[in-house]
C-alpha positions as CSV (number, residue, x, y, z in Angstrom):
1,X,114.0,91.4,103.7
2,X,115.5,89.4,100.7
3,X,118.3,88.2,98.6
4,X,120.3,91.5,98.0
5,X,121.1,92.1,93.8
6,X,124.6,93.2,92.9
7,X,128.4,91.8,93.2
8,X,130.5,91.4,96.5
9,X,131.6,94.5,97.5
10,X,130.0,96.5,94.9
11,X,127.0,97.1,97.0
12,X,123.4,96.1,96.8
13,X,119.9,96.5,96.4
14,X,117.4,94.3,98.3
15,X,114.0,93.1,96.3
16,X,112.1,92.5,99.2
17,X,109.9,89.2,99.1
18,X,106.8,91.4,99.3
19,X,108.4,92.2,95.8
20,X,109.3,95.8,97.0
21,X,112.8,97.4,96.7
22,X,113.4,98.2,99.9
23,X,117.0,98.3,100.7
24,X,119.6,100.1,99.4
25,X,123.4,99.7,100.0
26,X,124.8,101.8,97.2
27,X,126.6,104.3,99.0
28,X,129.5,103.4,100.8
29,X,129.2,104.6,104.2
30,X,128.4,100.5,105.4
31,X,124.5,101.7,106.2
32,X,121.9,100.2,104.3
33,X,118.9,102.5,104.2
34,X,115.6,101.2,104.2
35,X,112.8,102.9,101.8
36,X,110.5,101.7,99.5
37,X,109.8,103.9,95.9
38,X,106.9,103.1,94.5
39,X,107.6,103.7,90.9
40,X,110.2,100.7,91.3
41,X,108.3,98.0,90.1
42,X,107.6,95.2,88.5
43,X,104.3,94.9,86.8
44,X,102.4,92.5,85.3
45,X,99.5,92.6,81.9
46,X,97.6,89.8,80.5
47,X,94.9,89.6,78.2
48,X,93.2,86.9,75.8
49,X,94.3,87.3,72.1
50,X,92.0,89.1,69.8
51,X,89.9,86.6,67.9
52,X,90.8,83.9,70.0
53,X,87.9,81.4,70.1
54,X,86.6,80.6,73.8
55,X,87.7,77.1,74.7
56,X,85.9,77.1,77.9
57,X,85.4,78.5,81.3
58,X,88.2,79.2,84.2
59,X,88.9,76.1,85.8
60,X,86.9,76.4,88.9
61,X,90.5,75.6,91.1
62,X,91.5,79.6,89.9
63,X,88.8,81.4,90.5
64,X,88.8,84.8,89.7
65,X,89.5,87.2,92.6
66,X,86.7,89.9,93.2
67,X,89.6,92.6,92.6
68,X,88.9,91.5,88.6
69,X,86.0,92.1,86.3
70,X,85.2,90.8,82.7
71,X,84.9,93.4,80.6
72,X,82.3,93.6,77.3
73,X,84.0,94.2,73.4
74,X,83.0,97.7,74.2
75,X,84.8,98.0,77.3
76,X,82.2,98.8,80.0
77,X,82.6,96.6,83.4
78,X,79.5,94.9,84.3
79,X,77.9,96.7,87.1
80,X,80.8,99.2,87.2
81,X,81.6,102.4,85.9
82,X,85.0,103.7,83.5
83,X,86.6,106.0,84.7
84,X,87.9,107.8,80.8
85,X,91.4,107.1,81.0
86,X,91.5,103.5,79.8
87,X,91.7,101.8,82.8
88,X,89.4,100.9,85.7
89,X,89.8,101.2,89.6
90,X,91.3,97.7,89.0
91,X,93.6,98.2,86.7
92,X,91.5,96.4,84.0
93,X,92.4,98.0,80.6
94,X,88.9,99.1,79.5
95,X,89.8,98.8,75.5
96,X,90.6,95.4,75.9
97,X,88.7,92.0,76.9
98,X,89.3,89.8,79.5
99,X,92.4,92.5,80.5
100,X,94.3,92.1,83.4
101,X,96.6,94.8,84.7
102,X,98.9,94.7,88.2
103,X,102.0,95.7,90.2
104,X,103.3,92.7,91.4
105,X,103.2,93.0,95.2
106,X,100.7,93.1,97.5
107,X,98.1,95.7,98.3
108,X,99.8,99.3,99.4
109,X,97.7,100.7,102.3
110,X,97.6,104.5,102.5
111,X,98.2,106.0,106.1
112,X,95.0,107.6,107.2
113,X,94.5,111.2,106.8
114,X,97.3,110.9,103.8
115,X,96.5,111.2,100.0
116,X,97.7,108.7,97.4
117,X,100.2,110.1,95.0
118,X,99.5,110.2,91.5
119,X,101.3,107.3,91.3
120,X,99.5,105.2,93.2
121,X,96.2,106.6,91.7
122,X,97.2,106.1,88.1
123,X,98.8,102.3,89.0
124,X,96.8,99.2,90.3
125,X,98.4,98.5,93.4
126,X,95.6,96.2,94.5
127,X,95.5,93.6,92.1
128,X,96.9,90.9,94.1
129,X,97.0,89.9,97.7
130,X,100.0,87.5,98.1
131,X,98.6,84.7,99.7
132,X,99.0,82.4,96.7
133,X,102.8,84.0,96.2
134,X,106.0,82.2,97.5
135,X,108.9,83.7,98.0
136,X,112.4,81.7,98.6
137,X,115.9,83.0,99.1
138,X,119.4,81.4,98.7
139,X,122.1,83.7,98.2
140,X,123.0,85.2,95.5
141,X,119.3,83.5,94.3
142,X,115.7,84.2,94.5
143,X,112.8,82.7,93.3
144,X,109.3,84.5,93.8
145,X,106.3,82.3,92.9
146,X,102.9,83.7,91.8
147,X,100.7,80.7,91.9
148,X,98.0,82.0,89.5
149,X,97.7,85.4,91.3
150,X,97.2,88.5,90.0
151,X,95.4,86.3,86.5
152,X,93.8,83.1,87.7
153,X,95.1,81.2,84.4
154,X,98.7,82.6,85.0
155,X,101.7,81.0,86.7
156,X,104.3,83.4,86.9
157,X,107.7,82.6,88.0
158,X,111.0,85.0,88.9
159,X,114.4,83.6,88.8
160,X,116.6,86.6,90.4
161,X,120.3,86.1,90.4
162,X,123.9,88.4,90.7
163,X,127.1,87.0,88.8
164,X,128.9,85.3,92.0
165,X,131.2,83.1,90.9
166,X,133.3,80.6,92.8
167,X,137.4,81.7,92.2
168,X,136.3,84.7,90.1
169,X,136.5,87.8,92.3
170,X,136.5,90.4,89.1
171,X,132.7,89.1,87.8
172,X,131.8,88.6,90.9
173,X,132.0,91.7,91.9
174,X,130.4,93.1,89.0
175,X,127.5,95.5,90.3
176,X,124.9,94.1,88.2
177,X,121.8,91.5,88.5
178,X,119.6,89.2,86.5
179,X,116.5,89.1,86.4
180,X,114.8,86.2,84.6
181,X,110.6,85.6,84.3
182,X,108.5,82.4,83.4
183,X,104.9,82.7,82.1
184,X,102.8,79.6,82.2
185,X,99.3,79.4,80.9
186,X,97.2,76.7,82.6
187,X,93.6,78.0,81.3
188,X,92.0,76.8,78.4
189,X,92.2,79.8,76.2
190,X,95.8,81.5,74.6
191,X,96.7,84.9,76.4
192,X,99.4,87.4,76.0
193,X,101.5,88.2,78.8
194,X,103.6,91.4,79.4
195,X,106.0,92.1,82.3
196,X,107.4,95.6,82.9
197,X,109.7,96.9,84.7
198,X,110.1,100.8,85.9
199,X,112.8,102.2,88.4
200,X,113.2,105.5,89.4
């Protein structure tokens, strides 16, 4: 499931290493309950800077992933179709080149028969497929690896953690947790990265 967030004692909350928050042991009663929310995320924007002069073409090692298109100054996606509110089926951010947009986990598959929620309309849950992601786990750390997935020319790196600390039982059981992200550009032209982080 994960490395659980949070002090000893003070309960927890498990980020799955699908990158879901799955687990919650909040309440007291000593029975974790399993349920993902979908607005608890984190997400993940890139794009290349305004201006920025074109240094050369993705390195052929990071392909793009068909889930992406390169969008025109104008915004249109060639051989697709906007959709009016700014963003593509892809998450692409129409008023912006080269603009990347994703939740970072992997694809969310809606039951058959059973509508998305507005949510999951409005969000692009399909920008990455977590087979270049690595997760790894020793408590009370994490470290989730995106190995140039949901951009190509991104290596993104999370470094979760809770204050345990050896002889120290009052922080230690502090109910709080760290989360702390690494951006690495390995493509040949400057890009500005964003990470956000919603919880419901």
């Amino acid at each position: 499931m994960g490395v659980p967030i949070g002090g000893i004692g003070s309960g927890s909350i498990n980020r799955g290493w699908r990158g879901d928050f799955a687990r919650w042991s909040i309440v007291p009663t000593g029975i974790p309950a399993s349920r993902v929310v979908s607005a608890d995320q984190f997400s993940f924007r890139s794009r290349r800077l305004p201006g920025a002069a074109r240094m050369g073409q993705t390195s052929p090692s990071h392909s793009r992933s068909p889930t992406h298109s390169r969008y025109s100054s104008q915004g249109s996606p060639t051989g697709g179709s906007t959709s009016g509110s700014g963003y593509d089926s892809n998450g692409t951010d129409e008023r912006d080149s080269e603009a990347i947009a994703s939740v970072l986990r992997p694809a969310v598959t809606i039951p058959k028969g059973q509508k998305p929620t507005l949510l999951q309309k409005s969000w692009n849950f399909n920008g990455m497929s977590g087979s270049k992601s690595t997760y790894y786990g020793l408590f009370p750390q994490s470290w989730t690896v995106y190995d140039h997935e949901p951009d190509p020319d991104i290596l993104l790196k999370c470094h979760q953690f809770s204050p345990v600390i050896a002889k120290n039982y009052k922080e230690s059981s502090y109910p709080v947790g760290v989360f702390e992200w690494e951006a690495t550009n390995t493509g040949s032209e400057p890009r500005e990265v964003s990470i956000m982080f919603t919880f419901q």
